[in-house]
N, C-alpha and C positions, 0 to 999 in steps of 0.2 A: 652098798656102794657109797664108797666117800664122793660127795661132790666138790669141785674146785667154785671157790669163789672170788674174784680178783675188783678191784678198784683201781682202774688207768687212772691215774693223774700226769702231768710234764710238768717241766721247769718254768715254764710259760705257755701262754697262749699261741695257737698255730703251729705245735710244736709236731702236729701227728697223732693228738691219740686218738681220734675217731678210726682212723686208718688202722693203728694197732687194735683197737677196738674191736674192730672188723674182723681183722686179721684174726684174734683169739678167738673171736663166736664163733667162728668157721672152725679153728682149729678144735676147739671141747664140742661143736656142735651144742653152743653154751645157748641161754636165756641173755638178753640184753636188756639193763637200763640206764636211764639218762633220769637223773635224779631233777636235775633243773635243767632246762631250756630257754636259752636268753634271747630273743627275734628268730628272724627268719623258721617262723611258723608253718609255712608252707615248702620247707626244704628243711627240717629239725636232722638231727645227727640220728636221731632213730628211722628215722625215712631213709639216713647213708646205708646204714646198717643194715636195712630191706635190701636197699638193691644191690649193696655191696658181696653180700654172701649167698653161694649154691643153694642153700635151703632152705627153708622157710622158719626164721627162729622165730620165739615166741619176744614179741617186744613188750615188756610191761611202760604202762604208763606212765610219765614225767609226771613227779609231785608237783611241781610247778611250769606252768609255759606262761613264759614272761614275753612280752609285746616288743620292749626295745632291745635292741645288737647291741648293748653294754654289760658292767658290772650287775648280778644279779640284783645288788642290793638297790642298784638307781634303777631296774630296771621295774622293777616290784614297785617301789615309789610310784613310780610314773602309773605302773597299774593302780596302784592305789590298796596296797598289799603289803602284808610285811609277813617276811618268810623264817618261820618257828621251825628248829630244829626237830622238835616234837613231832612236827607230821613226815618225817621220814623213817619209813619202815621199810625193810629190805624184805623186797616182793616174796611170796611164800612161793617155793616150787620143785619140783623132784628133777633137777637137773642144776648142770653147772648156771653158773652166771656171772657177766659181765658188765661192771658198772664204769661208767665213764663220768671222769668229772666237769667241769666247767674252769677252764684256765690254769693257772699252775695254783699253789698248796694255800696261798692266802689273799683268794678271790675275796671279797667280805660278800655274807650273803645278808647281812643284816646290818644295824649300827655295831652290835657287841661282838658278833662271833661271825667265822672264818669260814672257807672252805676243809682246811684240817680239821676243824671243829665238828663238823661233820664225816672226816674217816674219823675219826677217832673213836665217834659215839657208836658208827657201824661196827666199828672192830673187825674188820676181813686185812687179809694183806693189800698190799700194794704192789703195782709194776709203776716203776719211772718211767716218764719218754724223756730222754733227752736228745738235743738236734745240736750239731756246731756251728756256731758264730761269735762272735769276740762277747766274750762274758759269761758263755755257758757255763763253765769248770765252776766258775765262783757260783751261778744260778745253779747248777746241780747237786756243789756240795754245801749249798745251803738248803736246797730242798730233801736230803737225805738229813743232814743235821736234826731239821725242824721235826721230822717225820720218828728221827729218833727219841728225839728229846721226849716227845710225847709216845715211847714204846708203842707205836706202831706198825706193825709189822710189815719189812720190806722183802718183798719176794724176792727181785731182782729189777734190772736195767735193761732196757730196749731200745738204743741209739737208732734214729732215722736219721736217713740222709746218704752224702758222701760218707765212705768211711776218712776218721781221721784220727790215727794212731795214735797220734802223740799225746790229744785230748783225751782220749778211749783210754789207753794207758795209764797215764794218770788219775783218772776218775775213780779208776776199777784197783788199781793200787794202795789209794789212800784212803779208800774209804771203804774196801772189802766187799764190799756190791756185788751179789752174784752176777752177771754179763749173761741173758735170757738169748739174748741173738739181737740183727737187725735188720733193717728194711732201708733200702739202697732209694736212691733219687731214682722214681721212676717217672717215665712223662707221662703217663695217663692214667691214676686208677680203677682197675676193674676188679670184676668178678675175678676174670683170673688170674690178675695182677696177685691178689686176696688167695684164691686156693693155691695159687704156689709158695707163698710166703708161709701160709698155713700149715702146711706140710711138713717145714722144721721147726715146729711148734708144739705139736701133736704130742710128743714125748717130754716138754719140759717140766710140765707140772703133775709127772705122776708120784715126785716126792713128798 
């Protein structure tokens, strides 16, 4: 059995992808990780992930759990750390997986090198989140650009939020992005906010 392996990234930060995140482990009944973790230690995006999904996924451990709610690389500072590309290895496991990243494609996790800097060295595909608000078009088709530039492989696109056509249209036009599905503004998410979303998910990535 092939396993799927995917890398959430967005256009920016707060954009949704713990929620798509969710959304997918649910759907492949996948392994989750969260490569770095920047504050809120006691509420981390693998702790969403517990309680977000019917199941009980296996959550492997954050390489890094940084103390301060900023950029990882001041956050590491402030611990008193500096975070080496070197010590990330993509957890060993006989099942799917789902890794989420930290902000949109050029977080700095370091002085020299990026959060692309790290898919890149993973080499797994990518799913975009993008979300609409004045600037996203230009923040998504630079995020697919960058992602190309460095032949990274783009799975496809996962718009949250309202739908909005004329943006959605555009995006998927000019830049050939396969369109994975989306996730509507909901007010509360749940469990089964997540198992219904998951549902027309189940079938995307058996190509």
């Amino acid at each position: 059995m092939k396993f799927t392996q995917l890398f959430i990234t967005g256009i920016s930060t707060e954009i949704g992808k713990t929620v798509v995140a969710a959304i997918l482990t649910e759907a492949l009944q996948a392994d989750y990780w969260k490569p770095v973790q920047s504050g809120d230690l006691h509420n981390t995006d693998s702790d969403k992930i517990e309680a977000l999904t019917s199941f009980e996924p296996v959550i492997h451990p954050e390489t890094y759990r940084l103390k301060t709610p900023a950029s990882p690389h001041y956050s590491a500072e402030v611990d008193g750390i500096e975070i080496a590309l070197s010590k990330f290895k993509i957890p060993a496991t006989n099942n799917h997986l789902i890794i989420e990243g930290a902000g949109g494609l050029h977080v700095p996790l370091n002085d020299k090198q990026l959060l692309i800097d790290l898919m890149e060295q993973l080499d797994i595909p990518v799913v975009l989140v993008s979300q609409n608000y004045l600037g996203s078009i230009n923040h998504t088709l630079l995020s697919i650009e960058a992602l190309q530039r460095r032949n990274i492989p783009v799975k496809g696109i996962i718009f949250n939020g309202p739908p909005t056509p004329s943006t959605e249209d555009y995006i998927l036009k000019y830049t050939g992005i396969k369109f994975l599905g989306r996730v509507e503004q909901e007010q509360d998410i749940t469990k089964e906010v997540v198992k219904k979303y998951s549902l027309q998910f189940q079938n995307v990535f058996n190509d």
